[in-house]
N, C-alpha and C positions, 0 to 999 in steps of 0.2 A: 391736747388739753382736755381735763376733763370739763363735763358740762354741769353746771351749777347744780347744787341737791334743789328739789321743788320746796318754795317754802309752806310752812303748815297753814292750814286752813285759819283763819282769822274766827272768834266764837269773841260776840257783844255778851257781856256779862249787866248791861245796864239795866237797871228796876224797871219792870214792869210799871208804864203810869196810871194803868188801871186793873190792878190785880183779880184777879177772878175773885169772885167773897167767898166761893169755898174753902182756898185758902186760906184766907182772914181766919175763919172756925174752923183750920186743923188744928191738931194736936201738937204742942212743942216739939215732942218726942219725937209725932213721922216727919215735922219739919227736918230737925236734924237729920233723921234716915235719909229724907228726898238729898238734902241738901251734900251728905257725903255722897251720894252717888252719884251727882250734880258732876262733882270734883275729880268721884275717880273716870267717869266718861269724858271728861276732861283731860285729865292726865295721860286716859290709855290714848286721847287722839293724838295729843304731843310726842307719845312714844313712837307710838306706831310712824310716824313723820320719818325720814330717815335726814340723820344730821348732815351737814354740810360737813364735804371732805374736803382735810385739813393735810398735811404735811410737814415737815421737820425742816427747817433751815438753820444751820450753825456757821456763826462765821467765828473762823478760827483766830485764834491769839495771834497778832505780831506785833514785837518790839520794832521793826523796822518801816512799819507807814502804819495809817491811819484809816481802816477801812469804814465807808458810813456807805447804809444800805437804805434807801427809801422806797416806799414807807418806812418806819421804825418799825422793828420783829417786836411781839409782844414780849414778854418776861417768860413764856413756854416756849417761845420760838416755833410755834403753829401759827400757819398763814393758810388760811384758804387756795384749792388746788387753783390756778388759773391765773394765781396773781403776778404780776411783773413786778417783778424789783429791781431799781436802777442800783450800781454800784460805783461809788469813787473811790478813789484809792491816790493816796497822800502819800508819796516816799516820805524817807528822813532823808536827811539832810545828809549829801555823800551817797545818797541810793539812786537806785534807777530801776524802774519798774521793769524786771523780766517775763512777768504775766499777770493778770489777774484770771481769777480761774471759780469755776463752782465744779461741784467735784461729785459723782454717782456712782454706782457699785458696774465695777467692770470686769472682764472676762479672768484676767490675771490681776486683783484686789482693784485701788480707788481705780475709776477715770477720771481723766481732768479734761473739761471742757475748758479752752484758753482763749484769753483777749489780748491783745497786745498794746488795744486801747485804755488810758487810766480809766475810763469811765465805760459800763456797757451794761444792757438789760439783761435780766434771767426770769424766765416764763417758771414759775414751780409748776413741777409736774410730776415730782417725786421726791423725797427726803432729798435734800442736797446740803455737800457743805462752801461754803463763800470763804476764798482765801486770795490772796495775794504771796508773790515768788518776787525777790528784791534780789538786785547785783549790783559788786560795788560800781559807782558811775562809771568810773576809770577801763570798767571791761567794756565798757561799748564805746569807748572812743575808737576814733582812727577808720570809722567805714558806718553807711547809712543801712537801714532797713525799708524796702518797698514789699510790705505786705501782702497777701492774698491776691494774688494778679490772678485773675482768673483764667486760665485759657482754653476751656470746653466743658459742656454740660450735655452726655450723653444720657442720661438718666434723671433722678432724682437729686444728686449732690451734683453741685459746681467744683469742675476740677480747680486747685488753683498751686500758686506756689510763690514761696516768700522768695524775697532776693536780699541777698547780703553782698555791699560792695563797698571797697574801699575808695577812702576821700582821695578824689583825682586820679580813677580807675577810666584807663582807654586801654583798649585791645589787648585787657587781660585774657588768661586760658580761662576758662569756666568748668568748676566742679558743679555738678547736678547730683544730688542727694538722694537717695530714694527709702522712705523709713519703712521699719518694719511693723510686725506685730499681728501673723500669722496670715497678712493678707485680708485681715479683716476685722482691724481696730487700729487704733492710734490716728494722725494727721504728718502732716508737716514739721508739725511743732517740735514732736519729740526730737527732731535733729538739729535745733537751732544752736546745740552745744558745740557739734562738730564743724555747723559752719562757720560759729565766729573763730571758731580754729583757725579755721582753712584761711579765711580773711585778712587773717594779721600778718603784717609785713608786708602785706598791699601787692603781691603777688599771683593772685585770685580772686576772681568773683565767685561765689558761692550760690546756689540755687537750692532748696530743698523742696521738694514736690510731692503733693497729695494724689491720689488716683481712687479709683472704684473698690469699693470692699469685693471680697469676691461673695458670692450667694446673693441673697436677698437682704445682705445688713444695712445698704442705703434707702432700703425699699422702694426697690426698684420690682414692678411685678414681672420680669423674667429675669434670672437670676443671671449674674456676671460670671462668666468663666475666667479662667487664668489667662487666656487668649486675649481678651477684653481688657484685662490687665497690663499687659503687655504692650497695645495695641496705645493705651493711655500713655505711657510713659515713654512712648514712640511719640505722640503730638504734643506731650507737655518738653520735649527735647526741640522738636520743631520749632513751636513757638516763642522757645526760650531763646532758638537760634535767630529767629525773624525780628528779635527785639533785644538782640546780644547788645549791639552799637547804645540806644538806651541806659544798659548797665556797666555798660564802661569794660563788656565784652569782647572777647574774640567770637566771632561764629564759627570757624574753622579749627577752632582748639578746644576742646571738648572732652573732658573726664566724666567719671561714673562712679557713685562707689552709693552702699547702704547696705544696711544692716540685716542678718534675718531673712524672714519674708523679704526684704527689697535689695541686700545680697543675692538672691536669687534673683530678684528684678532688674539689677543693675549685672549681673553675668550676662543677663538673658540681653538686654539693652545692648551691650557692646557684639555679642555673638552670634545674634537673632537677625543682622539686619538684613542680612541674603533673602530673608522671608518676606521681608515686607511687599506687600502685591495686594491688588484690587480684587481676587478670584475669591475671596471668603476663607473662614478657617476649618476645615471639615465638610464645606459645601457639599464639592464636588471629590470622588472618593481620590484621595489622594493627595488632595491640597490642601497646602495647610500656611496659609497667608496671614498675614497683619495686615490694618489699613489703619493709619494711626489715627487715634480718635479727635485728633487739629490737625490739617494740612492749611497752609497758609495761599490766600489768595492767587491763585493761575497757578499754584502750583501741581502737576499732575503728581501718582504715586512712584511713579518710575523716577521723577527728577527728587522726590522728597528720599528716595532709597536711594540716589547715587549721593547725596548732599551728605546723608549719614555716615555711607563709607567711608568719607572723606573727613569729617568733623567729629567723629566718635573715636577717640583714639589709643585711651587708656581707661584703667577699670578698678576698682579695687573689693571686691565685695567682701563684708564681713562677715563670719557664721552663717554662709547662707547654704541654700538648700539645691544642689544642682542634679539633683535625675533621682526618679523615684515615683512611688503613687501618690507621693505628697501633694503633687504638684496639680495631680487633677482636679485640687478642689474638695473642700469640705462636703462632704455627701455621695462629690462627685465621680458617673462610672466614666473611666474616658480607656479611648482604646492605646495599644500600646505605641501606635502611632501618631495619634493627638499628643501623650506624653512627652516622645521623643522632640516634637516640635517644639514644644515649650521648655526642656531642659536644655542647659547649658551645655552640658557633659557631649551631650547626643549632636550639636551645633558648632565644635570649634573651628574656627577659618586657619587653612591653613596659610602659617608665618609667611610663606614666599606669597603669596598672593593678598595677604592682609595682614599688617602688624596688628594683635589685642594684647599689649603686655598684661597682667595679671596680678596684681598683689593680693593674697586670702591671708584673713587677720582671725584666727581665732581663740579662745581662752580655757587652757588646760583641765578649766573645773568647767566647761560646759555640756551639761547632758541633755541636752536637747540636738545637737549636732557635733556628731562622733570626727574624732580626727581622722577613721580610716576613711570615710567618705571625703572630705578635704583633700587629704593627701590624693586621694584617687582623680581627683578634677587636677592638681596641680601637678600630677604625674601625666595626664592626658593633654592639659595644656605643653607642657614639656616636648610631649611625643609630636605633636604638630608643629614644633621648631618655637612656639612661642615661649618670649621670657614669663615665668614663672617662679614669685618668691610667696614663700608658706613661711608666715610668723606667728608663734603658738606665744599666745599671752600667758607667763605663765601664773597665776591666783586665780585668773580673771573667769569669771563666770558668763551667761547667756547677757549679753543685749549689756556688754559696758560701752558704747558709744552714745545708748538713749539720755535724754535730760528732760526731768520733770521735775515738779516745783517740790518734791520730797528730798528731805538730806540726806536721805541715804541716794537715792538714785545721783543726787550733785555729787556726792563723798567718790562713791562707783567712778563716776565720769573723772575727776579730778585726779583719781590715782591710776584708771589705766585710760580711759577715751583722752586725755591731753597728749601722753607720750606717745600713742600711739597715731594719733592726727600729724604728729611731725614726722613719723615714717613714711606714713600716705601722701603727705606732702613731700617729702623727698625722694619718693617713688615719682611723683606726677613729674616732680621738678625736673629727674633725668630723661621726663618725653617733650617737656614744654623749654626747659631751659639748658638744655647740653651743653656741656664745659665742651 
């Protein structure tokens, strides 16, 4: 938050009650002279003042609720930097609120900052715009939303992670989410498309899970490596398993899958788990451990890495990114053996000793992640005895699983993230529910 501009000095313009009498006997003339100069010493102090910063807030047109912002935005829609504005937001009739959102300039065009609350405050702190995302009511029937659970704060951000479960859900399998957005943007949020997918027909429970930017994007003053990443999505899995019974979970049935950056996250999640160990990542020359960043009460690391083997048991990652320099980290030099730890490619368990089936989802027009590298992880998965299916989307470009409150990203999701969520799901189904 900025800190207030200093206001200008207060100057008493009040008559003299006893004027000096050489005054009296000036001259009209040097009156007038004294008297502009009077005005413009006046003027230049007001200039010189530096004015209080303001900011832009637009809240967008919708036909579908009713948004009101308090205080009232003046008729320019400048507000002083620092101010709170509360937000309510009024579906119509037949809607249901799928976010409300204030929106700032991000890395790949808007960001949307999202509430799942009708009502919630926004601090200005920079041009923003105030919108609301509407769905028909009818999509959110048939399973509950338990928000923001938090389950670790190793840093600056609180990890946390939404839960999506169906009405009279017990010892479902559970899908775990992991979004993307190069490892160092987006939330949870963006996946909330895929999980009310996953949800319907009440044959899963759905988890989608936040974790650490990598660098310094949470401002955190040492930077997060991909290891730390990793290491997150190991304790946001623990803890999702320590409170599965809660969500009308199984803790022992356990899927993976996410997009992108969390495609990679979730290969690494199902493949990685041999590594997990208390020795550090790089410490000591040679090791290269996870220690997940939530182990749950009396649990030591050794029983939290045998619990995983057993409960991590399918995968599905999307576009994601599996062996390469990518992986080191924006900035970052890592050696070729830190690498190898944290890629998929370089970690596969072999079939006879650990089933990881594999489904990779990705879309024909995507150039951000080449089919030879897919094909090369699902040829390598293969070669380890595991089941391995490769389905190339075909229109479909980078990141159609994401959902955000723009129509083109819903339009995207709707024509390929739907049909493709019933693959994924009939992938899990042949590990959870075998004819």
């Amino acid at each position: 938050m900025n800190p207030p501009a200093p206001a200008a000095e207060s100057i008493s313009l009040k008559p003299n009650p006893d004027p000096d009498p050489l005054a009296r006997k000036m001259n009209p003339t040097l009156q007038l002279l004294a008297g502009c100069l009077l005005g413009a010493a006046l003027s230049a102090t007001a200039q010189d003042a530096p004015a209080p910063k303001t900011f832009k807030v637009a809240v967008e047109t919708n036909d579908l609720a009713r948004i009101a912002v308090t205080p009232p935005l003046p008729a320019d829609g400048r507000v002083p930097a620092g101010t709170v504005l509360k937000v309510a937001i009024t579906p119509a009739a037949g809607q249901a609120l799928d976010s409300g959102y204030y929106t700032t300039p991000g890395p790949w065009g808007r960001a949307y900052h999202e509430f799942s609350s009708p009502t919630f405050p926004v601090a200005v702190t920079q041009d923003i715009g105030i919108g609301a995302s509407l769905i028909d009511a009818g999509a959110l029937a048939g399973f509950k939303l338990i928000p923001d659970v938090v389950y670790a704060q190793p840093g600056v951000k609180k990890l946390k992670y939404d839960v999506f479960t169906p009405d009279g859900a017990k010892h479902l399998p559970i899908v775990v989410i992991i979004h993307g957005g190069g490892w160092s943007s987006n939330t949870e949020d963006v996946m909330r498309g895929l999980a009310r997918e996953l949800v319907r027909g009440g044959r899963y429970v759905a988890v989608s899970m936040d974790y650490r930017w990598i660098g310094r994007g949470d401002g955190d003053k040492e930077p997060n490596s991909m290891a730390n990443l990793v290491e997150d999505v190991y304790g946001g899995i623990l803890h999702i398993r320590e409170h599965a019974l809660e969500y009308g979970g199984d803790p022992d049935r356990v899927a993976v899958t996410g997009d992108s950056a969390g495609g990679h996250l979730s290969a690494a999640a199902i493949n990685l788990i041999e590594r997990i160990g208390d020795q550090g990542f790089g410490v000591k020359e040679g090791v290269y451990e996870f220690k997940p960043t939530y182990l749950p009460a009396g649990k030591t690391v050794a029983q939290a890495r045998a619990e995983l083997l057993h409960a991590v048991q399918v995968a599905a990652p999307s576009y994601g990114v599996f062996t390469g320099p990518m992986l080191g980290g924006r900035g970052a030099r890592s050696s070729a053996a830190a690498l190898d730890a944290v890629a998929p490619l370089a970690n596969i368990p072999a079939a006879k000793s650990r089933p990881a089936p594999q489904l990779l989802l990705r879309g024909t027009r995507d150039t951000l992640i080449q089919d030879a590298a897919v094909q090369a992880y699902a040829d390598a998965l293969k070669a380890a005895g595991q089941k391995a299916e490769y389905v190339q989307v075909e229109g479909a470009a980078h990141a159609f699983f994401d959902w955000k409150p723009d129509a083109g990203t819903k339009a995207t999701f709707a024509k390929y993230g739907v049909p493709n969520a019933a693959k994924m799901q009939a992938f899990f189904d042949a590990v959870f529910y075998p004819k």
